[in-house]
C-alpha positions as CSV (number, residue, x, y, z in Angstrom):
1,X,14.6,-12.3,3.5
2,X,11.3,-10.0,3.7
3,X,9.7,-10.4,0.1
4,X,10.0,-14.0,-0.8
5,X,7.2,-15.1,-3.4
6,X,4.5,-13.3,-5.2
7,X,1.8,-13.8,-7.8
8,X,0.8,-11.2,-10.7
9,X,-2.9,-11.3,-11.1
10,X,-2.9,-9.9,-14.4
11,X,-0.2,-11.6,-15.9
12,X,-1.4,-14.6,-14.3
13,X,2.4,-15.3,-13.0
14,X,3.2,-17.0,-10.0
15,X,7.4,-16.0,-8.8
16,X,9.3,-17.8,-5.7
17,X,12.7,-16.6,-4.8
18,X,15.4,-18.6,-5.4
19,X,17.0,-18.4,-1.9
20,X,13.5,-20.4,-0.8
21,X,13.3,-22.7,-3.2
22,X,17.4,-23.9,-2.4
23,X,15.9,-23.8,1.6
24,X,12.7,-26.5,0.8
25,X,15.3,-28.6,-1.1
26,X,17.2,-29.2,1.5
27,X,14.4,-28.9,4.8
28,X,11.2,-29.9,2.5
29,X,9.5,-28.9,5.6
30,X,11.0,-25.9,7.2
31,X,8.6,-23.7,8.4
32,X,7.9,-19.7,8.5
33,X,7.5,-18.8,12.2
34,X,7.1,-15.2,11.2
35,X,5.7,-13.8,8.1
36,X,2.6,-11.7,6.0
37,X,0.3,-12.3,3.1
38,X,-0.7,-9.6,1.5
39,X,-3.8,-9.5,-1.0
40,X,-5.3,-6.7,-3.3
41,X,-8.3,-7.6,-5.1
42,X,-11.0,-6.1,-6.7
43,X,-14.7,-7.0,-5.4
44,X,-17.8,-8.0,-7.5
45,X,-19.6,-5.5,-8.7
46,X,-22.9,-7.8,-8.6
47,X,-22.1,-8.7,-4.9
48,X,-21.4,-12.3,-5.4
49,X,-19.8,-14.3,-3.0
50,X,-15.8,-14.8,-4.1
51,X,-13.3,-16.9,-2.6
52,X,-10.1,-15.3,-3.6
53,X,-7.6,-17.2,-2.3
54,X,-7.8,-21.2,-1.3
55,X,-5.3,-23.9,-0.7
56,X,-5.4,-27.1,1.0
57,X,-3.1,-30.4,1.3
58,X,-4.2,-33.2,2.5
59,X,-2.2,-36.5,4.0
60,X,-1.0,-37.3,7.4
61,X,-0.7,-33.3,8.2
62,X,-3.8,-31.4,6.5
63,X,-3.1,-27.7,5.9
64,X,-5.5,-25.0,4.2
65,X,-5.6,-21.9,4.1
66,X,-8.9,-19.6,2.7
67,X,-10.1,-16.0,2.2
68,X,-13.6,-15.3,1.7
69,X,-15.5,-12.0,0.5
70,X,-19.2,-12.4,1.0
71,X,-22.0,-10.4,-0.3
72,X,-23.1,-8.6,2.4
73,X,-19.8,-6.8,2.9
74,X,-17.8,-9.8,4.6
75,X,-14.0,-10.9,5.0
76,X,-13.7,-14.6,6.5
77,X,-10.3,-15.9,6.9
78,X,-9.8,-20.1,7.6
79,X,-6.7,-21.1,8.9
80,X,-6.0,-24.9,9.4
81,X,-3.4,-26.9,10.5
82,X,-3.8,-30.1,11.9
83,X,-6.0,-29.8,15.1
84,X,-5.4,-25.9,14.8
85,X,-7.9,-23.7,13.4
86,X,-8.7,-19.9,12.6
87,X,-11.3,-18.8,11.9
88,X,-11.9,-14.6,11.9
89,X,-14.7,-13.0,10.0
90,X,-14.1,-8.3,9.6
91,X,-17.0,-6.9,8.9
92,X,-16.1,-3.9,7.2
93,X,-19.6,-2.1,7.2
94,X,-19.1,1.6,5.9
95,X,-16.7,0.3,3.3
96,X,-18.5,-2.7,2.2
97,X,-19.2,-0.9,-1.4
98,X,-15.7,-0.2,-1.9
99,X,-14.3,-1.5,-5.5
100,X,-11.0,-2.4,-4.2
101,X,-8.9,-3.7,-0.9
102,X,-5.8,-4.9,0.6
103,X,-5.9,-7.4,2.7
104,X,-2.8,-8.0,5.2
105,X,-3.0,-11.7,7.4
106,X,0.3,-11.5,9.6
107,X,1.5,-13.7,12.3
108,X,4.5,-14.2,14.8
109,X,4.2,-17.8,16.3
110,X,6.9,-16.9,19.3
111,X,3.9,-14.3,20.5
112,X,1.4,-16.2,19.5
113,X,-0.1,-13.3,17.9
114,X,-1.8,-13.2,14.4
115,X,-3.5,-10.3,12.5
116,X,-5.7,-9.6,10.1
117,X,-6.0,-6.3,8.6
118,X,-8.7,-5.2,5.7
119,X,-8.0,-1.5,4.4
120,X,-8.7,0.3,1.1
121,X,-6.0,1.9,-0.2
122,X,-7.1,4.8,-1.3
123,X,-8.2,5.6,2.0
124,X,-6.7,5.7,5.3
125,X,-9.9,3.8,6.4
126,X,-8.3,0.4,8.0
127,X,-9.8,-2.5,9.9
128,X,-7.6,-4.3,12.3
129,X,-8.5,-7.9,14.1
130,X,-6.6,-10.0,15.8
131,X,-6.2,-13.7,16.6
132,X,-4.4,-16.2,18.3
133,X,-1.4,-17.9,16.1
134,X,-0.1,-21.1,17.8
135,X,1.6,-23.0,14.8
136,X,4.0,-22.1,12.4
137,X,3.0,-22.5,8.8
138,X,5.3,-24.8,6.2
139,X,7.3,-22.6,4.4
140,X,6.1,-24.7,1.3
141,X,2.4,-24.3,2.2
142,X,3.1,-20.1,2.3
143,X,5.0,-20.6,-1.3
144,X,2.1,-22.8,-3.0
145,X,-0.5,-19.9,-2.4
146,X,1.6,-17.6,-5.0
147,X,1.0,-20.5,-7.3
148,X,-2.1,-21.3,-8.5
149,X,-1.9,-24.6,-10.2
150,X,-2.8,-28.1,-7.9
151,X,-3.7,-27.4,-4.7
152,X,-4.2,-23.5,-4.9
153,X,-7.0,-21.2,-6.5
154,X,-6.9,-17.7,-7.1
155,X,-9.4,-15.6,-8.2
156,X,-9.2,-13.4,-11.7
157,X,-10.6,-10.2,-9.4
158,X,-7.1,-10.7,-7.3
159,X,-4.4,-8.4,-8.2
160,X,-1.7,-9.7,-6.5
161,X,-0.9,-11.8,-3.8
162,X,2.6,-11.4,-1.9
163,X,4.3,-13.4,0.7
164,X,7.0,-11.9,3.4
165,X,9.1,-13.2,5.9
166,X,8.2,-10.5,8.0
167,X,5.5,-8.6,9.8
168,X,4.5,-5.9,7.0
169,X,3.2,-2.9,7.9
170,X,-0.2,-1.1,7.8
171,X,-1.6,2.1,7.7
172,X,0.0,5.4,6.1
173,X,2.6,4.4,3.1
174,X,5.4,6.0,1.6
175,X,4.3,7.2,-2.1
176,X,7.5,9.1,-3.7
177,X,10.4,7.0,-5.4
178,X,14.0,7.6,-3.7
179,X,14.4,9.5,-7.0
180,X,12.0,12.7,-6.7
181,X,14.3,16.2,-5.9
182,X,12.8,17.9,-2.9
183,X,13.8,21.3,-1.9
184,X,15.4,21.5,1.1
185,X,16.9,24.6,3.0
186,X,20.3,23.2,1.8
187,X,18.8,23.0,-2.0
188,X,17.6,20.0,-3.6
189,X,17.8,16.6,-2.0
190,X,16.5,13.4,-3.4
191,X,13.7,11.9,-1.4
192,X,15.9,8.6,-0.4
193,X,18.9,10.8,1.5
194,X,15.9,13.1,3.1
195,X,16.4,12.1,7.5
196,X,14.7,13.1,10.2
197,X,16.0,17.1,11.4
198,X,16.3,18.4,7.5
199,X,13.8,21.2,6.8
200,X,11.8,20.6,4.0
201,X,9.8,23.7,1.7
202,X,6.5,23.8,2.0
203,X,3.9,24.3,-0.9
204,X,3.4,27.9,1.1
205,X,7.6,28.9,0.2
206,X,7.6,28.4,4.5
207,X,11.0,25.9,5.5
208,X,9.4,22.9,7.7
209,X,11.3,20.6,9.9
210,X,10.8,16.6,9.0
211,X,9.6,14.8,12.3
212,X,10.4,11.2,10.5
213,X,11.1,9.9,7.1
214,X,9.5,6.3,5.9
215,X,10.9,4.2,3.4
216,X,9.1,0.5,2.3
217,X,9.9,-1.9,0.2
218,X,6.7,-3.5,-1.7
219,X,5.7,-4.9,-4.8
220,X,5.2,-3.0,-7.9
221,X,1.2,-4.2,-8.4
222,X,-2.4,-3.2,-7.9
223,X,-2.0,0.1,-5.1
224,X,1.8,0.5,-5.2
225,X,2.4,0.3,-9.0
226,X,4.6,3.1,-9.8
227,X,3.5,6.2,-12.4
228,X,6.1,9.1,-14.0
229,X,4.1,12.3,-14.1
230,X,5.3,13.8,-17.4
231,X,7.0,17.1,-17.5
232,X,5.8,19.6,-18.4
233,X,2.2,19.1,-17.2
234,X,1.4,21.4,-14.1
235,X,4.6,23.0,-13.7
236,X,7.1,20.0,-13.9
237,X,10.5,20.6,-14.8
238,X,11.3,16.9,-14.9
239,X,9.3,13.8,-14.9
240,X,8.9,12.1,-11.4
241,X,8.1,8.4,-10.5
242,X,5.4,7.7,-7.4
243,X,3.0,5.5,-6.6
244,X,-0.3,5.6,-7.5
245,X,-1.7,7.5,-4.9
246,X,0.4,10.1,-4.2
247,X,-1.3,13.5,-5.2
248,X,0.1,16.5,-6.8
249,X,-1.1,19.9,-5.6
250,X,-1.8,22.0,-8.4
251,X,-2.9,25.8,-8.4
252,X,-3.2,28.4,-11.0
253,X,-6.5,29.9,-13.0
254,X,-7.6,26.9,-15.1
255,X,-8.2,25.1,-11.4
256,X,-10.3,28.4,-9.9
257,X,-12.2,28.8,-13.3
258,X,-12.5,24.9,-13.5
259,X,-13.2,23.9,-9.4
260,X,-13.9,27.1,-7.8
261,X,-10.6,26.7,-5.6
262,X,-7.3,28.1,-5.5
263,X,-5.9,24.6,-5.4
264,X,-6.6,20.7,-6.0
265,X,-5.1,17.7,-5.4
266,X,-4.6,15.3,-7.9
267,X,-4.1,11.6,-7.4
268,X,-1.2,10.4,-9.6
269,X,-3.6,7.0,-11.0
270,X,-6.1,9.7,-12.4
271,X,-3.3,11.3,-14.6
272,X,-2.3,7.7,-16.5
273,X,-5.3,7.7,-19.2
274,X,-4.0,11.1,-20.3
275,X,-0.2,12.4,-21.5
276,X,0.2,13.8,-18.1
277,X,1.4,10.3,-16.7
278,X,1.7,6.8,-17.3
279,X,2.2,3.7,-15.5
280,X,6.4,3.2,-15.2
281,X,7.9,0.1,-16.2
282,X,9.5,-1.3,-12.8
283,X,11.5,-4.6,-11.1
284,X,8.9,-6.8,-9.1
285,X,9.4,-5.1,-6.2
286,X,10.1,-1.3,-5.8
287,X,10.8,1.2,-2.8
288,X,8.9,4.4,-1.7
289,X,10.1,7.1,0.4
290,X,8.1,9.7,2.4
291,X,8.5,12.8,5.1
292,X,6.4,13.2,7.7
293,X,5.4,16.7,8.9
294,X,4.2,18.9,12.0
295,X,1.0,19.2,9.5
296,X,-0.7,18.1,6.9
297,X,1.1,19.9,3.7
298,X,2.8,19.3,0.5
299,X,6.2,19.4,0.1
300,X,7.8,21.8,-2.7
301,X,9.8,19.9,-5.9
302,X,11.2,22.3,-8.7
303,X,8.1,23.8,-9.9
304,X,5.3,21.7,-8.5
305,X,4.0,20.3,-4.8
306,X,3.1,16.8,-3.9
307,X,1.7,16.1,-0.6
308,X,3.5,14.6,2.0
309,X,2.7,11.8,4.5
310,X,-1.0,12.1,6.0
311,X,-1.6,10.0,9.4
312,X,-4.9,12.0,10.6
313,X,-5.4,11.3,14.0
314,X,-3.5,8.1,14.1
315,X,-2.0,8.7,17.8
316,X,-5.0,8.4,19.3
317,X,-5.8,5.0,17.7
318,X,-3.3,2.8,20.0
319,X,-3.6,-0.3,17.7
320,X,-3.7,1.7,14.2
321,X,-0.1,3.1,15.2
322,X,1.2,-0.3,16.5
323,X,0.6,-1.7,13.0
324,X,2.5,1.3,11.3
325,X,5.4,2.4,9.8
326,X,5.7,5.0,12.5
327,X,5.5,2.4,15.5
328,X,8.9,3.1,16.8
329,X,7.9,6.9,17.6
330,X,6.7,7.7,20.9
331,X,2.7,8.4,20.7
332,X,3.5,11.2,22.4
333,X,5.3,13.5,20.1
334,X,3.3,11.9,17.2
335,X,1.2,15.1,15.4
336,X,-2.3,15.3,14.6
337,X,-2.8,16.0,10.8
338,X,-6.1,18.0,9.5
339,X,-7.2,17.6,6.3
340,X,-6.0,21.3,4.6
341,X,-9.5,20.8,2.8
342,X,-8.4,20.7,-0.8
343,X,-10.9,19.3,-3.3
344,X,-9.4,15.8,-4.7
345,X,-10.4,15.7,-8.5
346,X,-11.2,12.7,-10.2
347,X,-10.7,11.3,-13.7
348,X,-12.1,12.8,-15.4
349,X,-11.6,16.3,-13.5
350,X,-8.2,15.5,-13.8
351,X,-8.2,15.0,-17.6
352,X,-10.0,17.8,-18.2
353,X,-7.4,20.0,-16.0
354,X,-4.9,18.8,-17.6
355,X,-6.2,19.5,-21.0
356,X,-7.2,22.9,-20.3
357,X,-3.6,24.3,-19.2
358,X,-1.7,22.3,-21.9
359,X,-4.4,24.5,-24.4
């Protein structure tokens, strides 16, 4: 079932598939002994304490569930059901000042494992705590939380709030719709036919073999809300749809005169308050693909690069790559990326690029 309720945060709209709603008819309480929630909100900016999620039902069985951002930099998760309580604070120190994060609470009652995962998404910066998970949560319980009416609150700085039936993933994501051409050694291939063995063209012109490809379903909100990058701004031939924070790499004299560099990177959200890009219409959910490489690099589509899948030293970091995408590769052939060390413009860096080579 994976993706089975979700609630908009700036349309204020609460949706709950179908297929669950027919189940709770029929088994009012049927319960979800595997599953996520996954949270993105933004954060004070005057350091007030937020609680941006909260439910609780009272009666014979009491359930609640809370999520807590305090002021000094804080997550606090509360988990109860019955006699069964979590309770896990993250403290997520360095990125306490961050604007944004996602927020992942997983759990698989048959392990009796639970996990709570804080990241921001613009970074590959994640926090990962886990906890003991003895008792399944009612699958009506999970639904209520995407609707925040009666017994649920939500808070206007959350962007969304999704619910899955299974154990989502952390970590590195796929950024590039199944729809973006990349060249190949064969010629161009779209991004969703792309397997592991093809041999990719780097930004260089060099052919590079593709150690794994990634694909995710997730919804189209906050971090993973799609953007078309308007042809023909730096070099595109065609518009192409990605998320929000894939980057293009872009080279050419406005960026040395502008940046000192021969090349930038340019995160596709920075290009949507210009004519460059803007945010894509899309379904409530969407699907991202992504190649992972020997090295950090970008990948070549006709007449522009966009970087390809970045997982640093992720091998090293045994319960960082348990949590991935790339969890069923062996550690051991897993590849240590470096940062290429391109400068990563902002906004308005971006903006102004863009402004100087459409001149």
């Amino acid at each position: 079932m994976s993706w089975f309720a979700l609630f908009d945060g700036e349309q204020r709209a609460p949706w709950v598939r179908d297929e669950v709603k027919e189940i709770l008819d029929r088994r009012p309480r049927a319960c979800a002994p595997r599953g996520s929630v996954v949270l993105e909100t933004r954060l004070s900016p005057d350091a007030r304490p937020q609680t941006l999620v909260s439910y609780k039902r009272d009666g014979a069985s009491v359930s609640s569930f809370s999520l807590m951002s305090t002021p000094h930099g804080s997550l606090v998760l509360v988990i109860a059901q019955g006699d069964d309580v979590v309770h896990e604070v993250v403290e997520r120190g360095r990125e306490a000042r961050t604007d944004t994060l996602q927020v992942t609470i997983s759990w698989d009652v048959a392990k009796q494992l639970g996990r709570l995962v804080v990241a921001r998404p613009e970074t590959e910066h994640v926090l990962i705590r886990h906890f003991v998970m003895k008792q399944a949560p009612l699958l009506a319980d999970l639904a209520a939380l995407a609707c925040p009416k009666g017994l649920t609150d939500i808070d206007p700085d959350v962007i969304f709030l999704a619910l899955s039936t299974e154990i989502e993933p952390v970590g590195p994501m796929p950024t590039l719709s199944p729809s973006v051409p990349v060249e190949t050694a064969q010629g161009l291939r779209l991004a969703t036919t792309l397997q592991q063995g093809d041999v990719v063209r780097a930004a260089d012109g060099k052919l590079v073999p593709v150690l794994q490809t990634v694909a995710r379903r997730v919804p189209a909100l906050g971090s993973f809300r799609p953007v078309r990058l308007r042809a023909p701004y730096f070099g595109l031939t065609q518009d192409v749809v990605v998320s929000r924070h894939q980057r293009l790499l872009v080279s050419g004299p406005e960026v040395e005169y502008l940046f000192g560099h021969e090349q930038v990177l340019i995160p596709a959200s920075t290009l949507v308050s210009g004519y460059a890009g803007h945010y894509e219409p899309a379904p409530r959910f969407v699907t991202y693909h992504q190649v992972l490489l020997p090295h950090h690099d970008a990948i070549r589509i006709p007449d522009a690069a966009l970087e390809s899948l970045y997982i640093g030293r992720m091998r090293r970091d045994k319960v960082l790559f348990g949590a991935s995408m790339l969890s069923d590769m062996s550690r051991a052939t897993l590849p240590e990326h470096h940062r290429a060390g391109y400068q990563v413009l902002r906004t308005f860096e971006a903006i102004t690029l863009a402004e100087a080579r459409a001149a």
